[in-house]
ROVO-376917 format. One record per residue: residue in one letter; x, y, z of N, C-alpha, C in turn. Coordinates in steps of 0.2 Angstrom, whole numbers, plus 5000, padded with zeros to 4 digits. Example, Ala and Ser with C-alpha at 12.3 -4.5 7.8 and 13.67 -1.06 7.14 Angstrom:
BEGIN
a506649725039506249785039506649845039
s506449895035506849955036506450005039
//
This chain:
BEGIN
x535454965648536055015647535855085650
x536355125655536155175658536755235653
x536155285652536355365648536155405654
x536255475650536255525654535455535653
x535155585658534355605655534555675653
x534455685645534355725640534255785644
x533555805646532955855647533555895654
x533655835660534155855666534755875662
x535155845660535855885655535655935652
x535055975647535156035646534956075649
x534456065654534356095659534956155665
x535556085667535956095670536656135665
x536356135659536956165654536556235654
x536056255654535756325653535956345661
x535956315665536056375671536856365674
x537256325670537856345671538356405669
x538656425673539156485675539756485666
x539956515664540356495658540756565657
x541356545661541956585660542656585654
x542456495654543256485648543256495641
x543856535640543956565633543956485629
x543956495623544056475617544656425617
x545256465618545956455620545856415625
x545756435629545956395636545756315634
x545156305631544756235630545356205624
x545556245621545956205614546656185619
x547056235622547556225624547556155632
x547056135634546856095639546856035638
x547355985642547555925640547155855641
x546355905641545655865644546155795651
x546255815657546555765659545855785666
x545555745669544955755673545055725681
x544755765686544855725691544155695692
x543955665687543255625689542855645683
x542155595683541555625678541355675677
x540955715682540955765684541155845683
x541855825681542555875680542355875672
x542455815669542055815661541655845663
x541055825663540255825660540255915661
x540655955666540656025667541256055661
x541856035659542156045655541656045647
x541256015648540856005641540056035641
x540056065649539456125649539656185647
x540356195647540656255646540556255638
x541056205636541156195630540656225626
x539856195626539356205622539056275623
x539456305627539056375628539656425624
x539756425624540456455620540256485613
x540356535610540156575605540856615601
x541056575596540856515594540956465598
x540756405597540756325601541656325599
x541956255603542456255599542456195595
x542856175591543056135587542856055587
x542356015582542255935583542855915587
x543555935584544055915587544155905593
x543955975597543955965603543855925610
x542955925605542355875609542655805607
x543055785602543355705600543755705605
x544055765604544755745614544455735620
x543755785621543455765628543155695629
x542755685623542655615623542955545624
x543655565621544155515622544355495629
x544355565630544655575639544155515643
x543455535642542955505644542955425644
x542955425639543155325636543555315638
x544255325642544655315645544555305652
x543855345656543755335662543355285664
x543055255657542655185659542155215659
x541755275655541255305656540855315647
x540855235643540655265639539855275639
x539355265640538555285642538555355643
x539055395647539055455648539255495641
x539755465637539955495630539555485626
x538855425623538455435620537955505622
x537655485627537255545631537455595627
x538155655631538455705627538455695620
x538755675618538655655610537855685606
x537355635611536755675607536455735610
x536655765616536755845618537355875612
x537655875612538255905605537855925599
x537355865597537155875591536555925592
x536155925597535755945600535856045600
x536356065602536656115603536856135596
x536756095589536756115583537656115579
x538056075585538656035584538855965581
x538855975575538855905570539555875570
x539455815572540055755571540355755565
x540755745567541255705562541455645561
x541655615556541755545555542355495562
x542755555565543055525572542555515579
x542155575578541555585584540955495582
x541055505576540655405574541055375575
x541655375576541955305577541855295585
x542055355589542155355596541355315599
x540855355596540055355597540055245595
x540455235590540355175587540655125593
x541355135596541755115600541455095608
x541055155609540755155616540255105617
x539955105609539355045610539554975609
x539954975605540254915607540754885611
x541054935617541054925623540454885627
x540154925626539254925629538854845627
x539454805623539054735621538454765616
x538354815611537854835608538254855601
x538554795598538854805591538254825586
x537454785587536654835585537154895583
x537054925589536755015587537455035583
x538154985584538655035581538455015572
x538354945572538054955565537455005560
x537055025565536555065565537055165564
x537555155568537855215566538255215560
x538455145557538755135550538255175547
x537655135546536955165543536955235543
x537055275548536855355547537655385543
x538155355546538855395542538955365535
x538555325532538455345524537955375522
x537455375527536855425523537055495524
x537355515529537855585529538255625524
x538355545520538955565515539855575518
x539755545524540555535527540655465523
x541255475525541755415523542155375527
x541755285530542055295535542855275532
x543155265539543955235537544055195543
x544755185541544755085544544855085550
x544755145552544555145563543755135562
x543455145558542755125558542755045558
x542955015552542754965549543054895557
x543654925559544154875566543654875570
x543354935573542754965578542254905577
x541854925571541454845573541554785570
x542154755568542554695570542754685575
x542854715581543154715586542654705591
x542154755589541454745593541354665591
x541054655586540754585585541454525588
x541954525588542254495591542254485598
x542054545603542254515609541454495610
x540954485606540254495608540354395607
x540954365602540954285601540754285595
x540754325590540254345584540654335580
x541354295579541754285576541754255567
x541354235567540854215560540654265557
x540254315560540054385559540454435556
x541154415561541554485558542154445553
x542054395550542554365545541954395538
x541454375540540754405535540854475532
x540854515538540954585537541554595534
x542054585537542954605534542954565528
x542354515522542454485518541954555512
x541354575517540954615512541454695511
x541754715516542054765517542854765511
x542854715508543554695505542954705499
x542554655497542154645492541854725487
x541854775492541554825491542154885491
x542554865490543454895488543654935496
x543454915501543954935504544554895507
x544854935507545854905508545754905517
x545754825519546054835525546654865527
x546754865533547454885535547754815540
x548254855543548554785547548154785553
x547954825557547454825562546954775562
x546254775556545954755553546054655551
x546754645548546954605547546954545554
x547554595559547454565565546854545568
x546154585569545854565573545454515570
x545454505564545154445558545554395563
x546154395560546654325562546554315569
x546454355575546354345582545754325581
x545154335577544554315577544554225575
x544954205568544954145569545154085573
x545754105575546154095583545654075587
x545254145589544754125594544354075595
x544054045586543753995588543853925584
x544453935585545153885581545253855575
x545053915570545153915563545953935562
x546553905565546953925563547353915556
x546853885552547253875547547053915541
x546253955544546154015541546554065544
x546654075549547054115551547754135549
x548054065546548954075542548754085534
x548154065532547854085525547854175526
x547554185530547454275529548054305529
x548554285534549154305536549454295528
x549554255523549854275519549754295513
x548954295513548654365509548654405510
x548854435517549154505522549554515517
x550054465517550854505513550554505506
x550354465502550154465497549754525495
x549254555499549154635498549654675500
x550254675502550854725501550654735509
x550154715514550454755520550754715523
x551054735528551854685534551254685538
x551354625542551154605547551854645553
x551354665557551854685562551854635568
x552454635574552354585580551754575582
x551254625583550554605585550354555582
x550354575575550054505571550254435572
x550954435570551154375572551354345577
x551254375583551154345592550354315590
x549754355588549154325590549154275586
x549354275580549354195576550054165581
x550254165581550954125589550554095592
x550054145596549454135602549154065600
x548654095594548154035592548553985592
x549453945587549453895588549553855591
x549653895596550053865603549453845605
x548753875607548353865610547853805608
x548053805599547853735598548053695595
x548853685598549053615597549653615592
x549653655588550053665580550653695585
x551253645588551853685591552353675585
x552153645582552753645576552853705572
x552253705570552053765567552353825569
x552153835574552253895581552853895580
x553353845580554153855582554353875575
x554153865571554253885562553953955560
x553453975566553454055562553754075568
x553854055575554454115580555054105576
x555254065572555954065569555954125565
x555354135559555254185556555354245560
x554954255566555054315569555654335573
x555954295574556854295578556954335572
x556954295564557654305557557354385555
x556754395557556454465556556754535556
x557154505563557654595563557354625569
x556654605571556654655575556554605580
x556354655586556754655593556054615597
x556054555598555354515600555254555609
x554754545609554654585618554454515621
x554654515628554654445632553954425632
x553054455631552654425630552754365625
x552954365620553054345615553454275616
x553954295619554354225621553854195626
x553554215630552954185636552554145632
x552354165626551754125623552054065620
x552854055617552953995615553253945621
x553453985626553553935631553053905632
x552453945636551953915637551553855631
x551653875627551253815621551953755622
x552453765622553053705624552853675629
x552753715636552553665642551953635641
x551553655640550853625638550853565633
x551353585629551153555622551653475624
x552053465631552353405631553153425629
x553353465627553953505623554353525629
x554353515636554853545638555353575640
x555653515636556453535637556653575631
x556153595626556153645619556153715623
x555653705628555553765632555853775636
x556253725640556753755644557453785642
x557553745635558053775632558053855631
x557353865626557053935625557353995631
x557153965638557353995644557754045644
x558053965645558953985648559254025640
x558954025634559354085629559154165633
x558854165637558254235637559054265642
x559454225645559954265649560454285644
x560654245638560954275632561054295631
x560554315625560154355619559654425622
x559654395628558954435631558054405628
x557554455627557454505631557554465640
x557554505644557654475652556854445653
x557054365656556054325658555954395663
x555254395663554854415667554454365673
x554054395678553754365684553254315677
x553054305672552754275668553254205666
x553554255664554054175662554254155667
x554254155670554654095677554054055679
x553554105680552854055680552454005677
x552654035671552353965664552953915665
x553353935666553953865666553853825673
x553953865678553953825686552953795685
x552753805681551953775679552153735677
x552453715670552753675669553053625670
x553553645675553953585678553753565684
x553253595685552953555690552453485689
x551853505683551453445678552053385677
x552653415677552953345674553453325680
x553053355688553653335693554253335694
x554453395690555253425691555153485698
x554953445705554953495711555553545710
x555953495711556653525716556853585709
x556753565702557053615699556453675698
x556053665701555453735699555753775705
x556153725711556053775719556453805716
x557153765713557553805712557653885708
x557153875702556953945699556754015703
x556253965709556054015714556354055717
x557054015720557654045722558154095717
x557954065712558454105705558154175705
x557554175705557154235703557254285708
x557154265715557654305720558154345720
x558654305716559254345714559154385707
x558654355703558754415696558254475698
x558254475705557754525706556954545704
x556754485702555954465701555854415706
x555554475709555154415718554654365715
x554554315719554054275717553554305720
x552854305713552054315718551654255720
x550854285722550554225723550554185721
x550554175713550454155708550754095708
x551554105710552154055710552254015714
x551954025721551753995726551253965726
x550853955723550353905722550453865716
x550653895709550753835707551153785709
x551653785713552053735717551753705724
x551353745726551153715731550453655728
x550253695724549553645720549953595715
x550553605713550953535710550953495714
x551253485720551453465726550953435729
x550353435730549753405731549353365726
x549453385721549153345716549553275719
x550253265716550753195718550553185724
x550353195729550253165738550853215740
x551453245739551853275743551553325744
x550853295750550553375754550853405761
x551253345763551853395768552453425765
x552853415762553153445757552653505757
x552153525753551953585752551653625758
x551753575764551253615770552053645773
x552453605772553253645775553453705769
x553253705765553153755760553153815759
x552453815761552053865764552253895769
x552653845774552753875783553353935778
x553553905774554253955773554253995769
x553654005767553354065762553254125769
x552854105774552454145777553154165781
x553754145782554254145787554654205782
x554554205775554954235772554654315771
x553954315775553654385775553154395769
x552954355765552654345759551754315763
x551154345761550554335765550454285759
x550054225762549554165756549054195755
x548854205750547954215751547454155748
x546954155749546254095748546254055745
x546654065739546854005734547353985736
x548154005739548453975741548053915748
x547753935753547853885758547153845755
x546753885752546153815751546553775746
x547053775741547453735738547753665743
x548153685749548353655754548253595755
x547353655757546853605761546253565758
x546453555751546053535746546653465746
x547153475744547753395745547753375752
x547853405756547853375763547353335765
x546753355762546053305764545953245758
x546253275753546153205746546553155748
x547053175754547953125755547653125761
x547153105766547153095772547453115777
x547753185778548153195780547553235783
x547053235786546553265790546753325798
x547153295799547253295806547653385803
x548153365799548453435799548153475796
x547453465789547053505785546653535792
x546553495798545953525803546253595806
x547153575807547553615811547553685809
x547853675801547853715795547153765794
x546753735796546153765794545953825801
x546153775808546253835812546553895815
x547153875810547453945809547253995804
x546953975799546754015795546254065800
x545854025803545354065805545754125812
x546254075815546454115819546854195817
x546954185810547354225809547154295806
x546254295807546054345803545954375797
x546254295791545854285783545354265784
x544654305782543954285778544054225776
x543854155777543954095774543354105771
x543354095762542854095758542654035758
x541954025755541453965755541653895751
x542253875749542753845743543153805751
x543453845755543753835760543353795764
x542953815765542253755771542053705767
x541953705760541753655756542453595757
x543053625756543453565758543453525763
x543553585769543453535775542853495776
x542453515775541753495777541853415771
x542053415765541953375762542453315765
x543253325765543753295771543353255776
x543153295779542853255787542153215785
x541653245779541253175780541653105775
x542153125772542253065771542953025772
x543153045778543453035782543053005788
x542253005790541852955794541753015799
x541953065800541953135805541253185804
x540753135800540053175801540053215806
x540053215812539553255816540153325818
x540653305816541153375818540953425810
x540953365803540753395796539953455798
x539553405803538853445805539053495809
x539253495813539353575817539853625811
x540053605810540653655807540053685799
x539553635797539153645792538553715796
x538253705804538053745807538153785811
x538953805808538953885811539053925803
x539153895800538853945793538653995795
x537853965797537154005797537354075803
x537854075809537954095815538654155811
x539154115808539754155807539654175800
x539554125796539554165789540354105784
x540354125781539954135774539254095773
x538854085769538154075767538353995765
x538053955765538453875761538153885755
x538253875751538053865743537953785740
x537653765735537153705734537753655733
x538453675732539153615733539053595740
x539053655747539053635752538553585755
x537953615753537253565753537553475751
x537853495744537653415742538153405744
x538853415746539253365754539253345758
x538653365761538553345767537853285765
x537653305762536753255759537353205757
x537853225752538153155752538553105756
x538753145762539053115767538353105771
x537953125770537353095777537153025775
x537153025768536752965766537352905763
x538052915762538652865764538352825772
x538252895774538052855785537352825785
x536752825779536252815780535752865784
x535852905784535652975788534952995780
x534652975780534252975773533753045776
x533353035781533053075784533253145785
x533753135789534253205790534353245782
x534653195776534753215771534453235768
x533553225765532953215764532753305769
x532853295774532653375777533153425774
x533753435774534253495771534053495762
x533853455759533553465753532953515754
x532453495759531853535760531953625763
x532653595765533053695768533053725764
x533453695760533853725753533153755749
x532753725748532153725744531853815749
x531653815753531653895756532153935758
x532753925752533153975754533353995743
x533954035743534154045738534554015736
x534853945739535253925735534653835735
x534353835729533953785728534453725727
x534053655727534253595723534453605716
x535253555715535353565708535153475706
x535453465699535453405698535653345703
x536353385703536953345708536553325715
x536053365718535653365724535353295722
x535053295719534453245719534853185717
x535353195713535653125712535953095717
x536353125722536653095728535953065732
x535353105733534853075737534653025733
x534553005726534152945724534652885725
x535252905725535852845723535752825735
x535752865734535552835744535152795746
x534552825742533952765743533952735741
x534252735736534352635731534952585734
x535252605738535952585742535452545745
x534852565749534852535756533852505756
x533952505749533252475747532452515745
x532752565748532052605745531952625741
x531652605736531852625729531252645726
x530452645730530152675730530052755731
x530452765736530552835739531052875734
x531452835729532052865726531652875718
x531052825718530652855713530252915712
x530052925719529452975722529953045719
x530453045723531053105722531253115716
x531353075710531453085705531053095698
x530153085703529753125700529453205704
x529853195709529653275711530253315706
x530753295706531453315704531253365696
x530653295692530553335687530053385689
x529753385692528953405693529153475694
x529753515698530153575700530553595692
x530453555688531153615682531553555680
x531853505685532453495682532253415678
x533153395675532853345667533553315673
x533153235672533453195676533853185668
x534653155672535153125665535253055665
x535653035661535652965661536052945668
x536352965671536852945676536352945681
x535852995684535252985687534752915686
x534552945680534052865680534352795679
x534952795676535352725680535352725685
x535652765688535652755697534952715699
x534452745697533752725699533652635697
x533752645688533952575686534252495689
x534852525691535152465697534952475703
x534552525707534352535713533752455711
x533352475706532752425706533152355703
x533352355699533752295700534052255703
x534452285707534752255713534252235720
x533752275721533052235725532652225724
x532552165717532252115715531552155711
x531552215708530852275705531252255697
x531252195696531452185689530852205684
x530152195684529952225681529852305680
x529752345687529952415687530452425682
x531052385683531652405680531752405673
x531252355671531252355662530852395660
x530152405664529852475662530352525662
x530652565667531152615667531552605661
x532152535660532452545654531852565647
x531452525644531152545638530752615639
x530652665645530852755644531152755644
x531752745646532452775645532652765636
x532552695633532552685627532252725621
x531652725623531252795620531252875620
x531752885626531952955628532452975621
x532453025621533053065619533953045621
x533853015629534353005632535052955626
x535452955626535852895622536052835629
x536052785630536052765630536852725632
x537252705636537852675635537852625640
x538452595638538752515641538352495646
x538652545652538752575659537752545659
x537352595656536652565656536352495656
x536652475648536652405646536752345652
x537352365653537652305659537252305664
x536952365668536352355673535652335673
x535452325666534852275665535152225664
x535652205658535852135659536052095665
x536252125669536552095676535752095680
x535452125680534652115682534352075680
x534452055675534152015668534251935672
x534851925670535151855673534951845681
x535251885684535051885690534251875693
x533951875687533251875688532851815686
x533251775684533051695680533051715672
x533151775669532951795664533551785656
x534051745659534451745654534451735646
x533951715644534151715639533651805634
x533351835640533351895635533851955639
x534151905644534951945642535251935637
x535351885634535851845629535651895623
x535251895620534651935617534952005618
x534852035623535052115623535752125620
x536152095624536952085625537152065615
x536752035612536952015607536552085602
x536252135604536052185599536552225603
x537052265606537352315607537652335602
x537752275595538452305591537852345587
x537252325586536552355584536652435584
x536652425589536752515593537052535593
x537752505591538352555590538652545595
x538652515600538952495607539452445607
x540152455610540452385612540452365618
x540252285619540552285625541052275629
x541152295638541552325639541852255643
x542252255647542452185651542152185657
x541552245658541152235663540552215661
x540352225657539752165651539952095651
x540652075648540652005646540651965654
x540852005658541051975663540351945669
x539951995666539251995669538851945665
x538951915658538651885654538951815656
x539651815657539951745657539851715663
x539751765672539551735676538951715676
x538451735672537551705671537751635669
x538251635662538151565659538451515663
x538851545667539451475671538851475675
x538351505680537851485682537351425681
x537151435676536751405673537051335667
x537751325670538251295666538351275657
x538051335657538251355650539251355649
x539651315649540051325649540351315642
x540051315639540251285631540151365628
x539751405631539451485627539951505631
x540351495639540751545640541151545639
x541551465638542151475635542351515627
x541651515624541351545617541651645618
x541451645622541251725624542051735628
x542451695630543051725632543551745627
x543351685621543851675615543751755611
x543051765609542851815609542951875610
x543251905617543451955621544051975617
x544451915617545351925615545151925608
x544751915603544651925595544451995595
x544252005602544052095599544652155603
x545152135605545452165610545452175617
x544552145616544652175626544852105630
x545452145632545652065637545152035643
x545351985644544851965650545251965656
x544851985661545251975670545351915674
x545651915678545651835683545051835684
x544351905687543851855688543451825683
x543651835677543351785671543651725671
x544151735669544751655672544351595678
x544251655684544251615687543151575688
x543051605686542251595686542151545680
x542551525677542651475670542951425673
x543551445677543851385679543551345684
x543251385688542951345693542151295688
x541951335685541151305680541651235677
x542151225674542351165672542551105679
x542851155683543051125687542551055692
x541951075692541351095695541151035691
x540951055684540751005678541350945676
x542050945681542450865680542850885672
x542750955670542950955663543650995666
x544350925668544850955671545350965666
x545350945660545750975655545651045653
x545151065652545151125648545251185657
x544951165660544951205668545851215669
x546251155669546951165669547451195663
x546951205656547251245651547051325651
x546451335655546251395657546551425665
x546851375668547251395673547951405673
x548251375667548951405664548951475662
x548351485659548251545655548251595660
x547951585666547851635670548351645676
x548951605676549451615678550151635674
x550051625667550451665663550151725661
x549651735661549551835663549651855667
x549851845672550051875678549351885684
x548851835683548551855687548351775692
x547751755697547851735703547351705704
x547251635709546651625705546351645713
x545451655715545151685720545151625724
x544951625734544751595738544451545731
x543851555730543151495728543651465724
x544151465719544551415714545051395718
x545351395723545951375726545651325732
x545351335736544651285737544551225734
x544451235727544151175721544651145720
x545251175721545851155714546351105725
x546251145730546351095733546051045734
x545651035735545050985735545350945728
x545450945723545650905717546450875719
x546850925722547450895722547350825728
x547050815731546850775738546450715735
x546250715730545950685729546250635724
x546050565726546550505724546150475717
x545550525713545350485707545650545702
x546050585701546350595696547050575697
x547450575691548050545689548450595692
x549150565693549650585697549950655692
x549750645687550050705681549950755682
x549050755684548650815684548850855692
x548850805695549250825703549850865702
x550250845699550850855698551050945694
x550550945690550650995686550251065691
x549651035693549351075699549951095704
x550251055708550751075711551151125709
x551451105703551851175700551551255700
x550951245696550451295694550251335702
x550251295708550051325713550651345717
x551251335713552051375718552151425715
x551851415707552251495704551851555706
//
């Protein structure tokens, strides 16, 4: 925290000039053109004989907190006292305020401390001050504690006090303490005013309670008094959010009725709205309407329609869009066009994000580093490596600086191409520059190396990884997992699971499935069967990527008795099975001459809608050709393969 230096301040107060009367300083409406302008209005001050008035020095100060200069008001503050100019209980509040500005609710409690050993009396700008401080510090537990001792110890809050209680609940979504205080509020005889009941509006809109919300706006309509359009902003917005839109479109269109008139806020929380739910043409339409009630559309409006519109794939639509935004004299800025070019590269629509992208540059907007992350991400995976690489090496030439997004883009795109080496060296860049490897870096390099067999090298990296600071996660060491399981390091791979089992780590499905698919694949079935049979142990269920990994081992091994076991299974717990379970059972019977149950589990699998693969239409021709089953079962195959 930067103050003024004491010693330099009275220094500079003893060889200052001091012409203004007494009057002139009381009748001055401390209005300043700078700090400066203060700090000399308060040199004068204390040289004055008499000084003038606490009062005074609370105005100058005031002025002063106003300019974003509270560290300069304590400074002055303890020059004032210094000069034998004693505070008053409003000079402690101001002193209180500034510090909890400052993120230092400490010291403003610390001056609670001196204003009862003074024998002042604070009052309830005291007591809000640091509630307010502890609130905006996240301290919301703290200041329900205090407003609870502060009540315990007979002071009467006020409605101010109350509010910033209730906002503190809100904040950290006790709103149901928060409608409990609201109606001890009136139960202690004070009124809640609009403040209070918009920031409880706020909180339940924000979490979820829109019933609620529409049942105290009603109170506040029957109220009498006159709601200000934030107020209607905040229910609309919990309507759009909350799935309610047509509650909130209705709300709207009252607002031309009854008034108050929408603001650029309302048109925007609605046209936000109706965009999440795909109503294009009626948000254009608003756009066009705001036109005529004389509230222009801003940036703001323009992008959430152009970023509705790209979400859904209409990123031409949005690219015609914009041509007609910039036609109508309205400039996009960085969020507008990196939105664009962020949907036109996820929809492949490459060719116009590369166009777009050189117009920006043509047009002399600073393209921020969010904007080359897009393209550069677009073109490598688009298969455009080496144009992603130059445009990744002029960074260093034009500017902006890449950031460790940029880095793992391309490390991800190098190692999709198998460019391991290339990838493996801009990890070693990043390492002597300021923007180091994050997690995300190492994970796309280990997941590279296990693609393509080296899984040694992807061990090496994942102990240098710790060996620097960082905690590999479970999505890391799975990766490594399957790396070694898929290139026959089955024993590595059981060692890595049982640390992984003994970590801290938890431990899910997703992990499970990759040693038992290891397991089986390994000749090791039966301490898959084993594993697969302790997940309920663990708390775990399997997924239909588990069963289906378990069912191909047994059909392998023509365990067909356990997999038609384990399908029945699946449907007794919910999880339905796919055609390829259908189909890797069907063929095992098929295979094994067991043509009855194979033809009731191929009914099955064309009354759910699904088909049977190349390998079972194969089999199941081969069967229909074949002259040692019965004409029935021919017949019935026939049918089963026209539907």
């Amino acid at each position: 925290m930067t103050y003024l230096n004491y010693s330099s301040l009275r220094t500079s107060l003893r060889s200052a000039s001091f012409h203004s009367s007494k009057s002139s300083i009381k009748n001055r409406n401390f209005e300043f053109n700078g700090i400066d302008d203060a700090v000399d209005c308060f040199n004068r001050m204390v040289h004055m004989h008499p000084p003038p008035s606490t009062v005074q020095f609370n105005r100058l100060f005031g002025s002063i907190v106003k300019m974003n200069h509270s560290s300069v008001v304590i400074s002055l503050a303890k020059s004032m006292e210094l000069f034998g100019i004693k505070h008053d209980i409003y000079t402690f509040n101001i002193l209180m305020n500034c510090f909890c500005c400052l993120r230092r609710v400490d010291f403003g409690f610390s001056l609670l401390g001196k204003i009862l050993k003074l024998g002042l009396h604070p009052d309830p700008a005291t007591f809000n001050t640091i509630i307010k401080g502890l609130r905006a510090e996240g301290k919301a537990e703290h200041a329900v504690r205090f407003f609870n001792e502060m009540v315990d110890n007979g002071f009467q809050p006020n409605v101010v006090t109350y509010t910033t209680i209730i906002r503190g609940y809100c904040q950290v979504g006790k709103v149901q303490a928060a409608k409990d205080l609201l109606m001890e509020m009136c139960a202690c005889g004070q009124t809640p005013n609009l403040i209070t009941y918009s920031t409880l509006l706020d909180g339940l809109c924000k979490h979820g309670c829109l019933d609620e919300a529409l049942v105290l706006f009603k109170v506040m309509q029957e109220s009498g008094r006159e709601l200000h359009i934030v107020t209607y902003n905040t229910i609309i917005d919990g309507l759009s959010k909350g799935g309610k839109l047509n509650v909130a479109r209705d709300l709207f269109s009252s607002l031309f009725i009854k008034g108050p008139n929408p603001d650029i806020n309302t048109y925007n929380i609605l046209i936000n709205g109706l965009c999440k739910e795909g109503h294009f043409i009626e948000a254009y339409e608003h756009i066009r309407e705001m036109e005529g009630n004389g509230c222009s559309p801003d940036e703001c409006t323009y992008n959430t329609l152009i970023s509705g519109l790209c979400k859904v794939g209409k990123v031409l639509v949005a690219r015609n869009f914009l041509k007609e935004m910039c036609a109508s004299g309205r400039t996009p800025n960085m969020i507008t066009y990196s939105t664009l070019l962020d949907g036109l590269c996820k929809h492949g629509c490459l060719d116009e994000a590369l166009a777009l992208f050189k117009s920006i540059q043509e047009s002399g907007l600073e393209l921020n580093i969010t904007a080359y992350n897009t393209i550069i991400d677009g073109l490598s995976k688009a298969g455009k490596l080496n144009i992603a690489r130059n445009l990744f090496s002029s960074l260093f030439i034009k500017g902006p600086n890449p950031d460790v997004k940029t880095y793992n883009i391309l490390i991800n795109g190098l190692c999709k191409e198998g460019h391991l080496s290339e990838a493996y060296e801009l990890i070693r860049e990043m390492e002597g520059t300021d923007c180091s490897p994050n997690d995300g870096t190492y994970i796309t390099l280990v997941s590279g190396l296990c693609k393509v067999g080296k899984v040694q090298a992807a061990k090496n990296l994942l102990k240098e990884m710790c060996a620097r600071g960082h905690t590999p996660d479970l999505i890391t060491y799975s990766t490594l997992l399957d790396g070694l399981c898929k290139h026959g390091h089955l024993d590595e791979a059981l060692t890595l699971f049982k640390v992984m089992q003994e970590s801290v780590l938890r431990l899910d499905i997703v992990t499970y499935s990759i040693i038992i698919d290891g397991l089986i694949k390994g000749g090791k079935l039966n301490i898959a069967r084993d594993l697969f049979s302790s997940l309920a142990i663990k708390g775990l269920s399997p997924d239909i990527k588990a069963y289906r990994i378990l069912i191909n081992g047994v059909c392998r091994e023509g365990h067909l008795t356990e997999a038609y076991e384990l399908l029945r299974e699946m449907e007794g717990i919910g999880c339905s099975p796919d055609g390829k379970i259908y189909n890797a059972i069907i063929r095992g019977f098929l295979h094994n001459n067991n043509i009855t149950l194979a033809m009731q589990l191929l009914q099955e699998l064309v009354a759910r809608g699904f088909y049977g693969d190349a390998s079972t239409a194969e089999m199941l021709v081969d069967l229909l050709f074949n002259d040692a089953y019965e004409k029935s079962v021919s017949k019935k195959l026939c049918m089963l393969l026209s539907t």
